[in-house]
C-alpha positions in Angstrom: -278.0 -62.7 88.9 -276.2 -65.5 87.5 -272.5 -64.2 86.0 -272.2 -65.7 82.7 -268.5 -66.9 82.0 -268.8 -65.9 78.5 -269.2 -62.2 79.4 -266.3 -62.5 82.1 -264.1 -63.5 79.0 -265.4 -60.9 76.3 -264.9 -58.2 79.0 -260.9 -59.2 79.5 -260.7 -59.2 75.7 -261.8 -55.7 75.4 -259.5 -54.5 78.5 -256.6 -56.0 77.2 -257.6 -54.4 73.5 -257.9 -51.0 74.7 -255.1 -51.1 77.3 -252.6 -52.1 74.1 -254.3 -49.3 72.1 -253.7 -47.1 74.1 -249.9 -47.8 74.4 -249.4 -48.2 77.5 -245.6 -48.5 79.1 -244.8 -51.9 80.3 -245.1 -50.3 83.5 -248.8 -48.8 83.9 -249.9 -51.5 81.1 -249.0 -53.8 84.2 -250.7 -51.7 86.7 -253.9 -50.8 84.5 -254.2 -54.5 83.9 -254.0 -55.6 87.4 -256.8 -53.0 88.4 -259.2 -53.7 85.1 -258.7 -57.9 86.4 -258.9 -56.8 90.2 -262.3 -55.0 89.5 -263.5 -57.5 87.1 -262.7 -60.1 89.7 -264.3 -58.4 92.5 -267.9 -58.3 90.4 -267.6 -62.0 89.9 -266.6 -62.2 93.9 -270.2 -60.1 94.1 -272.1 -62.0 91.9 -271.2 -65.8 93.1 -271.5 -64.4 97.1 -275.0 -62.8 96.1 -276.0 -66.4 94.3 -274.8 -68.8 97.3 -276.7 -66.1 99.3 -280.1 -67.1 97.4 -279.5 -70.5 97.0 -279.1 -71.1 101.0 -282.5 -68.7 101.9 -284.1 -70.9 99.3 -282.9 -74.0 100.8 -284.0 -72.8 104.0 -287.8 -72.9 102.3 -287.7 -75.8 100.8 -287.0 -77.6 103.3 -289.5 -76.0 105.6 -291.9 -76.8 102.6 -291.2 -80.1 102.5 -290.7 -80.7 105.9 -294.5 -79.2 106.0 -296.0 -82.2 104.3 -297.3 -85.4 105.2 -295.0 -87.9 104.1 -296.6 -91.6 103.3 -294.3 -94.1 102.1 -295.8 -95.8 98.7 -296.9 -99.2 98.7 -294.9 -101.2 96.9 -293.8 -104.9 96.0 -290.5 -105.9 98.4 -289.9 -108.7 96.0 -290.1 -106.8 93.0 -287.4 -103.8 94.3 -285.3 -106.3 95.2 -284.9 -107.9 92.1 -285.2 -105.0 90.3 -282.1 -103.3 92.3 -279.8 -106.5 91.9 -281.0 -106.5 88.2 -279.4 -102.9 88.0 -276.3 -103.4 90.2 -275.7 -107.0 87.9 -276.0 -104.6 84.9 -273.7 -101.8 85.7 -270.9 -103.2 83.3 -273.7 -103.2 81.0 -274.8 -99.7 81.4 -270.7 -98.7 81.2 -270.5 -100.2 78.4 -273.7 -98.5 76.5 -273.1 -95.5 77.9 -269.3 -94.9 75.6 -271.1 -95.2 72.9 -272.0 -92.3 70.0 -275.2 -90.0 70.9 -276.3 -87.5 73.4 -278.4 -90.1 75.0 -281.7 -89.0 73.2 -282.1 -92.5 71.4 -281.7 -94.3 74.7 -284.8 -92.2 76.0 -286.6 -92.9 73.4 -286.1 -96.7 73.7 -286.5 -96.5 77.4 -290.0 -95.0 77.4 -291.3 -97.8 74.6 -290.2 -100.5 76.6 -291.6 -98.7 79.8 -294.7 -98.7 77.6 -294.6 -102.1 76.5 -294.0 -103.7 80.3 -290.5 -104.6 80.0 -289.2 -102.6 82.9 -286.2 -104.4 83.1 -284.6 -103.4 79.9 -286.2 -99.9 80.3 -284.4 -99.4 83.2 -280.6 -100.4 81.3 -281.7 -97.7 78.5 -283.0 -94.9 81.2 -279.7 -95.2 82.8 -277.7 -95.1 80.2 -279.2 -92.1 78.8 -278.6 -90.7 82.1 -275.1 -91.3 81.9 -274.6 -89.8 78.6 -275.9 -86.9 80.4 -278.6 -86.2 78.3 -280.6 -82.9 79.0 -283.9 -83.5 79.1 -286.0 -83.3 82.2 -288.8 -85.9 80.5 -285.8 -88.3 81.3 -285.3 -87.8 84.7 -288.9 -87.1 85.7 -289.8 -90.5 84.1 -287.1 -92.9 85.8 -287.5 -91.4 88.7 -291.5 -92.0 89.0 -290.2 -95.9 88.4 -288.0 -96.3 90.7 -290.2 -94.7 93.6 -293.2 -96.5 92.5 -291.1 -99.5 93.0 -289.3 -98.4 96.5 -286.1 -98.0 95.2 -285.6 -94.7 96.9 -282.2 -94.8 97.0 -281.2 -95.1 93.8 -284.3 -92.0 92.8 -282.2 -90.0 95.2 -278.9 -90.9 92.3 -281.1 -89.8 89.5 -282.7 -86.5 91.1 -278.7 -85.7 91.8 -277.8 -86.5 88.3 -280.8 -84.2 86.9 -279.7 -81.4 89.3 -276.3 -81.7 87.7 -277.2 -82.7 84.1 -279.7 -80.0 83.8 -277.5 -77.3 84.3 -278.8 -75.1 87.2 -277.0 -72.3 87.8 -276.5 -71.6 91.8 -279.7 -69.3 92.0 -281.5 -71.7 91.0 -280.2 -74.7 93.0 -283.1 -75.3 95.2 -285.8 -73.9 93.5 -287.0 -76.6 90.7 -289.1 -79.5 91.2 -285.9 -82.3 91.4 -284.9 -80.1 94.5 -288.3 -80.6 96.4 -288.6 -84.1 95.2 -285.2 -85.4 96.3 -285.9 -83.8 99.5 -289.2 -85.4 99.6 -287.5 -89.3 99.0 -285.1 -88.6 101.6 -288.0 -88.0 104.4 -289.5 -91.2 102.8 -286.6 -92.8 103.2 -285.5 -91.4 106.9 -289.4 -92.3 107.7 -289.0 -96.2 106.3 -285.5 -96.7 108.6 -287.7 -95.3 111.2 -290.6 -97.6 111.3 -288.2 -100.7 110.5 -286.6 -100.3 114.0 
């Protein structure tokens, strides 16, 4: 159960109502208060204690999941993730500056996947980040620039974007490691442990 801080606050607003109603001395108002906060407190204490609980046995199975499968590393171009990675680090005062300016980032989706579309990976890349950095909400976004940069080996910087989803997305703490960016970004970091591994 996730404890919605919106409900914490409506139920201090009604305590604190009915404790003045009631006409309370300074003296108990001070002591009801404390115990209405103290118990209110100790249901959130409950709740968050209850959700770290889940999150860790589900973190315990994904990673048995994952650590179930076969991992391949992808074929791809060395060449092309190379200059496609310095092309991204030379851009970063790009993407900056893009990413201050008006809109929730849906535009810069939008303009990503057409250039996608169109071949121009390069450019599609400056737009999916800076739609990412805007913090825009949509899970087409990160499921889409994250597919590029694996097919193109840049694990490392998939592992940025699956993070960014995990936080831009909103899951609560139940819910933590049980979506699909949670078993993916487990998944690249295996790839990527595996690849260090057989470049020894």
């Amino acid at each position: 159960m996730h404890w919605n801080e919106t409900i914490v606050d409506g139920l201090i607003n009604l305590i604190d109502k009915e404790i003045k109603v009631r006409n309370y001395s300074e003296e108990t108002f001070e002591k009801k208060y404390y115990n209405y906060l103290k118990s209110v407190s100790n249901i959130i204490e409950e709740n968050v204690r209850l959700a770290e609980e889940k999150a860790s046995k589900q973190k315990e199975e994904l990673e048995k999941k994952v650590n179930s499968k076969q991992i391949r590393i992808p074929k791809y171009d060395i060449a092309v993730r190379d200059e496609l990675r310095q092309f991204i680090i030379d851009n970063q005062n790009k993407i900056n500056e893009m990413s201050s300016s008006k809109g929730d980032g849906y535009d810069e989706e939008v303009k990503a996947f057409s250039l996608e579309k169109s071949g121009d990976v390069k450019n599609a890349l400056i737009y999916y980040y800076v739609s990412v950095k805007k913090k825009f909400d949509a899970p087409a976004l990160y499921k889409e620039l994250s597919k590029l940069l694996h097919k193109n080996g840049l694990f490392d910087e998939e592992i940025y974007i699956l993070d960014s989803a995990l936080k831009n997305l909103n899951y609560t703490t139940e819910s933590l490691y049980d979506n699909e960016f949670a078993e993916r970004k487990l998944t690249v970091k295996r790839i990527i442990e595996k690849e260090k591994a057989n470049n020894k």
